[in-house]
C-alpha positions as CSV (number, residue, x, y, z in Angstrom):
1,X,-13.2,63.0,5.5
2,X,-13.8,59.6,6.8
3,X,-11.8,56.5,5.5
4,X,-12.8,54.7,3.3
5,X,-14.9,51.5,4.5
6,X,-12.5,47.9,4.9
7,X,-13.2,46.0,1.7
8,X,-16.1,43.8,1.0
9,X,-16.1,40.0,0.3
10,X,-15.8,39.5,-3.8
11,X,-19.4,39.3,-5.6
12,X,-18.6,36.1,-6.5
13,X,-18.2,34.9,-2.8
14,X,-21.5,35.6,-2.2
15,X,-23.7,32.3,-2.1
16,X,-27.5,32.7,-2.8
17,X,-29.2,30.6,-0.8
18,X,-31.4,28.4,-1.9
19,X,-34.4,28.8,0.2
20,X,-37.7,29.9,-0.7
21,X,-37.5,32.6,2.0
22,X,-34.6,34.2,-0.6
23,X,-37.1,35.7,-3.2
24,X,-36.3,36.1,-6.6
25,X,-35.6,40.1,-6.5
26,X,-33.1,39.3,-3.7
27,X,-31.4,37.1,-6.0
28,X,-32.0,39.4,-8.7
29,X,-30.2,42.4,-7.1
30,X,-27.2,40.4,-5.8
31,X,-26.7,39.5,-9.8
32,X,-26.9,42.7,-10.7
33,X,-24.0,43.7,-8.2
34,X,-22.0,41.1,-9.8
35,X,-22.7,42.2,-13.4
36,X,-21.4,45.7,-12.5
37,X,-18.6,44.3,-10.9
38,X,-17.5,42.7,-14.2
39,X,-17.2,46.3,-15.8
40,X,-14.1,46.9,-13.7
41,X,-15.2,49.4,-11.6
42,X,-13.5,49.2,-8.0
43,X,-16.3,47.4,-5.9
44,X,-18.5,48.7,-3.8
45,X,-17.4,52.0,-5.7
46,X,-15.3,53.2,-2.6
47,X,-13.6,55.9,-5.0
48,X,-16.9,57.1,-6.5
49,X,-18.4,57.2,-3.1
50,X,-15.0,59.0,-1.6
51,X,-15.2,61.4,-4.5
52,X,-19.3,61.9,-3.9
53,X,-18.1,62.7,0.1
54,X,-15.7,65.6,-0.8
55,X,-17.9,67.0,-3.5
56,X,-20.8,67.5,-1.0
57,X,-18.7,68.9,1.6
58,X,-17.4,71.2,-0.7
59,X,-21.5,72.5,-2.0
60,X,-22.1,72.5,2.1
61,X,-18.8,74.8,2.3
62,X,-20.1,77.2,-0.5
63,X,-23.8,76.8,0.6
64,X,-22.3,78.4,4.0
65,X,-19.5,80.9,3.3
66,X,-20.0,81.3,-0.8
67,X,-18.0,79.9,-3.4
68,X,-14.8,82.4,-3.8
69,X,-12.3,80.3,-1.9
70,X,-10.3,83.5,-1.3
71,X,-13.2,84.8,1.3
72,X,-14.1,81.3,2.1
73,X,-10.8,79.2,4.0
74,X,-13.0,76.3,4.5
75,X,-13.8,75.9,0.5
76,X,-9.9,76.6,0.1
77,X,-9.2,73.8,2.3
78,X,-11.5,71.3,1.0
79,X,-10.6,72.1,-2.4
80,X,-7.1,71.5,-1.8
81,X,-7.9,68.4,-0.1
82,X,-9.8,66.9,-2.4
83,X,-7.2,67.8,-5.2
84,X,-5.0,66.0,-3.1
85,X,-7.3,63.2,-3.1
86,X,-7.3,62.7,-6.4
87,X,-11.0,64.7,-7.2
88,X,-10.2,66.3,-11.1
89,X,-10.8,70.0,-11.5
90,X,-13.3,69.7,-13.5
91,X,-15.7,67.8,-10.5
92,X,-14.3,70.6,-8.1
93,X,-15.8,72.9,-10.2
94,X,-19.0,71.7,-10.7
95,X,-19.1,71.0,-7.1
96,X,-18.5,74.6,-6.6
97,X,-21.2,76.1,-8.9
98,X,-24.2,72.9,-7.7
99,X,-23.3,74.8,-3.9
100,X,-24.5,78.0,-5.7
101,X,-27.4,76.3,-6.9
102,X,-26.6,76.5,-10.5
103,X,-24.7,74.0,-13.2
104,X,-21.8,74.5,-15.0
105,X,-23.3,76.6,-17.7
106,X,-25.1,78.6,-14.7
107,X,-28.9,77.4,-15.4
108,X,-30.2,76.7,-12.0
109,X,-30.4,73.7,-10.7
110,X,-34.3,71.7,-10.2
111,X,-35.3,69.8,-7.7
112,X,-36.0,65.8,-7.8
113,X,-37.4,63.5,-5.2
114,X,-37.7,59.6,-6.4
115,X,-39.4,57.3,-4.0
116,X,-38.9,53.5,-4.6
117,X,-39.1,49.9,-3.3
118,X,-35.9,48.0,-2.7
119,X,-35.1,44.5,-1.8
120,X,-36.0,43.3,0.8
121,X,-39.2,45.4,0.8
122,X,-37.2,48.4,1.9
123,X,-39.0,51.9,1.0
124,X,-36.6,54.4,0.1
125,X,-36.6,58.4,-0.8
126,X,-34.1,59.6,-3.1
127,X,-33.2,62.9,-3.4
128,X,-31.5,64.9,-6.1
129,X,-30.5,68.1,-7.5
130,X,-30.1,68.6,-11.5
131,X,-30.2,70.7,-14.6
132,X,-32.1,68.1,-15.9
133,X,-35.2,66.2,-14.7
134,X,-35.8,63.7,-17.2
135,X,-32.2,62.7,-17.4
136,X,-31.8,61.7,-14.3
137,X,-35.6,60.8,-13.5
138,X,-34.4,58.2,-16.4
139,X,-31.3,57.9,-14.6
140,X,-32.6,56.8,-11.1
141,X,-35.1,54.4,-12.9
142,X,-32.6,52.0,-14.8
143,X,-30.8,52.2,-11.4
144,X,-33.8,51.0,-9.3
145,X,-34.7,48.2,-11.9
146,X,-31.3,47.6,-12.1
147,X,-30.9,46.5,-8.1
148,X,-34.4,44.1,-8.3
149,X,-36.8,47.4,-6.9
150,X,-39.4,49.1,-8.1
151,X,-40.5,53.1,-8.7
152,X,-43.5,53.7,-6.3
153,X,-45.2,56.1,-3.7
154,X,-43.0,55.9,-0.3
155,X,-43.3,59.1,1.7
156,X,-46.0,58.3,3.3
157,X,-44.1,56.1,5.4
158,X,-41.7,58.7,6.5
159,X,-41.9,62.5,8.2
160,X,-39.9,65.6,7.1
161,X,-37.7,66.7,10.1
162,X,-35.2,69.4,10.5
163,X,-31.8,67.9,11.7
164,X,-29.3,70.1,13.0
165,X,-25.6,68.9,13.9
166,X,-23.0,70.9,16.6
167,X,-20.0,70.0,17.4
168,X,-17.7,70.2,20.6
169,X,-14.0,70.1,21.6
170,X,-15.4,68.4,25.2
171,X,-17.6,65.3,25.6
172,X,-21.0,66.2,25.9
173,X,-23.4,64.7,28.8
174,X,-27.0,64.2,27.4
175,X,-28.5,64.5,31.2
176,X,-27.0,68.2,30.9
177,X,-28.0,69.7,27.4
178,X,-31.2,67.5,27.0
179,X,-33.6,70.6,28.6
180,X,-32.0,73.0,27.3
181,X,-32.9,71.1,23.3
182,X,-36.1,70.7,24.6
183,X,-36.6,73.8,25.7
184,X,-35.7,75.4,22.2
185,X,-38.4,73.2,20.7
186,X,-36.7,70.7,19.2
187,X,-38.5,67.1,19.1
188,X,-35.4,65.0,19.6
189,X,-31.8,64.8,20.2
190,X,-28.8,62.3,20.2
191,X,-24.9,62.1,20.8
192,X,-22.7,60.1,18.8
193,X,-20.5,57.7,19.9
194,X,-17.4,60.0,20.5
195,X,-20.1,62.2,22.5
196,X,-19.0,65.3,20.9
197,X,-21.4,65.2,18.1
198,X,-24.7,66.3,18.5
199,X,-28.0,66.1,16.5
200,X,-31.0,68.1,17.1
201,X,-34.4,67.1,15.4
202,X,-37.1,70.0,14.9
203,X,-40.1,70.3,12.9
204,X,-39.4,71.6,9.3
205,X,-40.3,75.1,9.7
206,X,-38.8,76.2,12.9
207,X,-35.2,74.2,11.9
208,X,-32.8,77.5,11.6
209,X,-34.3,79.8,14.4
210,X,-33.8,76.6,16.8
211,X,-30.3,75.9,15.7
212,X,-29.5,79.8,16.1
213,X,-31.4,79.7,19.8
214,X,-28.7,76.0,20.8
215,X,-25.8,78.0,18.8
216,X,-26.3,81.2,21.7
217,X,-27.4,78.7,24.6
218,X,-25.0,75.5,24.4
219,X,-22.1,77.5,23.1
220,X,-21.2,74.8,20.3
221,X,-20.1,74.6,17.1
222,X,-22.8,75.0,14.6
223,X,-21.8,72.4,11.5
224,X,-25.1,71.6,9.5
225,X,-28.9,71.9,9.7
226,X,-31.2,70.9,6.6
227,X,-34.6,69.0,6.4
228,X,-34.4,65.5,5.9
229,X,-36.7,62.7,5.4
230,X,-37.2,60.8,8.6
231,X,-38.7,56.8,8.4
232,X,-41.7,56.4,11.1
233,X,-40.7,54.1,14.0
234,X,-44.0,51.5,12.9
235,X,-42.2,51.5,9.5
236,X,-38.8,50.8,10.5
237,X,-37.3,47.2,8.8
238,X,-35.4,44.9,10.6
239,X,-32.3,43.8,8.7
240,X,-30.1,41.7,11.0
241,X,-26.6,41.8,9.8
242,X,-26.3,38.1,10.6
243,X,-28.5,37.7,7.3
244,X,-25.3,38.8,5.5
245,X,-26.4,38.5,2.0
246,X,-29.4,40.5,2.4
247,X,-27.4,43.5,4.4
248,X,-24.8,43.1,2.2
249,X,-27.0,43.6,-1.0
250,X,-28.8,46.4,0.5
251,X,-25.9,48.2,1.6
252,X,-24.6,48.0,-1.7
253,X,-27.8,49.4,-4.1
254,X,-27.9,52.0,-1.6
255,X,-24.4,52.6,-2.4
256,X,-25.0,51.7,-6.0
257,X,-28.0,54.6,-5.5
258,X,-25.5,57.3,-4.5
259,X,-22.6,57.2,-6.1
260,X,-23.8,54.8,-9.3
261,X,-22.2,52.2,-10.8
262,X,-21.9,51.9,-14.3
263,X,-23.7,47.9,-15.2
264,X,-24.0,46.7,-18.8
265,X,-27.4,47.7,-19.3
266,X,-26.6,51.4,-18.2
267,X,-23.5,52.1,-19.8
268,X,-25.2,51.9,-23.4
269,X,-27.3,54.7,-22.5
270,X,-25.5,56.7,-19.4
271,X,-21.9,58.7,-20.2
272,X,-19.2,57.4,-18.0
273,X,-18.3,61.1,-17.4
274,X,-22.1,61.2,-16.2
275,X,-21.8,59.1,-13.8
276,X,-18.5,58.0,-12.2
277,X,-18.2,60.5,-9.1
278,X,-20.6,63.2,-10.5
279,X,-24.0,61.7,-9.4
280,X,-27.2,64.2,-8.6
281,X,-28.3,62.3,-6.0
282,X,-27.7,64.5,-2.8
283,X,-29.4,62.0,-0.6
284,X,-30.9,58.5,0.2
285,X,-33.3,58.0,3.1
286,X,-34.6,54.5,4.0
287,X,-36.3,52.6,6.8
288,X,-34.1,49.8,7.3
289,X,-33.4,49.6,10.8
């Protein structure tokens, strides 16, 4: 689990700068930050994002091995982990049950895909997993119009990839695995920093009999493959972190997206319990480079 990231500057430090290159639903979001900062919630939500991090390693442990934490040492663990953590039981649990697909009460879980517009003109997918559309469709919504964006058509500036991830005990030298990827059928590949994390990108349909062929050939260790939405290079938005406010902000609704915060607005209509830790949203794709 990674740490948790150094604290931000207050809300209140932030200075909006008075230039007409700063539109209005810049300023708009950055307000909106500091208005859910006033309702006492940690900011930027580092322990509703921590707690969002263990729950969705614990539905990927389940999703892998199944959820009986006997069978399953991973799940145990995690589980034990995030207890230790400070994650209630009851989140464990539902954690637990969304990695079998189903909630709580064991109706199965739907699928929801919200594509939306977020300052500054960043085009964002959001994807969830619920027992109730409208709830969260509703949810999402406020959310978005809460940060200064807007509800609209964005897929069409993205592709659906497959992204597989392996890890190794030794570093990895791209020069000596890149054919071997290629020749598997995979689109793309990259190392991370610590070179011993690898990701493979495929075409949707071909996603799990590639990472079973780079499983047999690199002899790694196979940690995740899903489809994912990927943003088209000619799409891609330049954010410059030396434009602080504006990376800042953005950093922040996409946080705010995740694991949600609860602002004024929202917490008339939206259960604390609803909210806090427990969001549907299993992931936020965006083009902002």
């Amino acid at each position: 689990m990674a740490e948790p990231s150094a604290e931000r500057p207050s809300p209140d430090s932030i200075l909006l700068p008075q230039t007409r290159e700063y539109d209005d639903s810049m300023a708009a979001a950055i307000r909106c930050l500091r208005a859910a900062n006033n309702t006492r919630i940690p900011w930027p939500a580092t322990r509703s994002k921590e707690r969002a991090q263990w729950s969705r390693s614990i539905q990927e442990a389940v999703k892998k091995h199944g959820g009986d934490p006997i069978s399953n040492s991973e799940l145990s663990t995690l589980m034990a982990q995030a207890k230790k953590s400070g994650l209630p039981k009851d989140l464990i649990e539902r954690a637990i049950a969304k990695g079998k697909g189903v909630s709580l009460s064991g109706d199965p879980l739907q699928t929801l895909t919200v594509e939306a517009m977020l300052p500054p003109s960043v085009s964002t997918i959001i994807e969830c997993q619920t027992d109730s559309k409208k709830r969260t469709l509703e949810e999402l919504r406020l959310l978005v119009k809460e940060a200064g964006g807007t509800v609209t058509p964005t897929s069409h500036l993205f592709d659906r990839r497959g992204h597989i991830i392996f890890k190794s005990e030794r570093e990895l030298e791209e020069e000596n695995i890149m054919e071997q990827v290629l020749e598997a059928g995979a689109i793309d590949m990259g190392l991370k920093e610590d070179r011993k994390t690898l990701s493979v990108y495929t075409e949707p349909n071909e996603t799990a009999s590639i990472a079973q062929s780079l499983l047999k050939s690199l002899k790694l260790t196979l940690r995740s493959y899903e489809i994912i939405w990927v943003a088209r290079p000619e799409t891609l938005i330049d954010i410059d972190e030396a434009e602080g406010a504006r990376r800042l902000a953005l950093d922040e609704i996409i946080s705010m997206l995740e694991c949600p915060l609860i602002t004024p607005s929202a917490s008339a209509n939206i259960g604390i319990g609803q909210i806090e830790g427990d969001s549907n949203v299993q992931a936020v794709y965006h083009n902002a480079a």
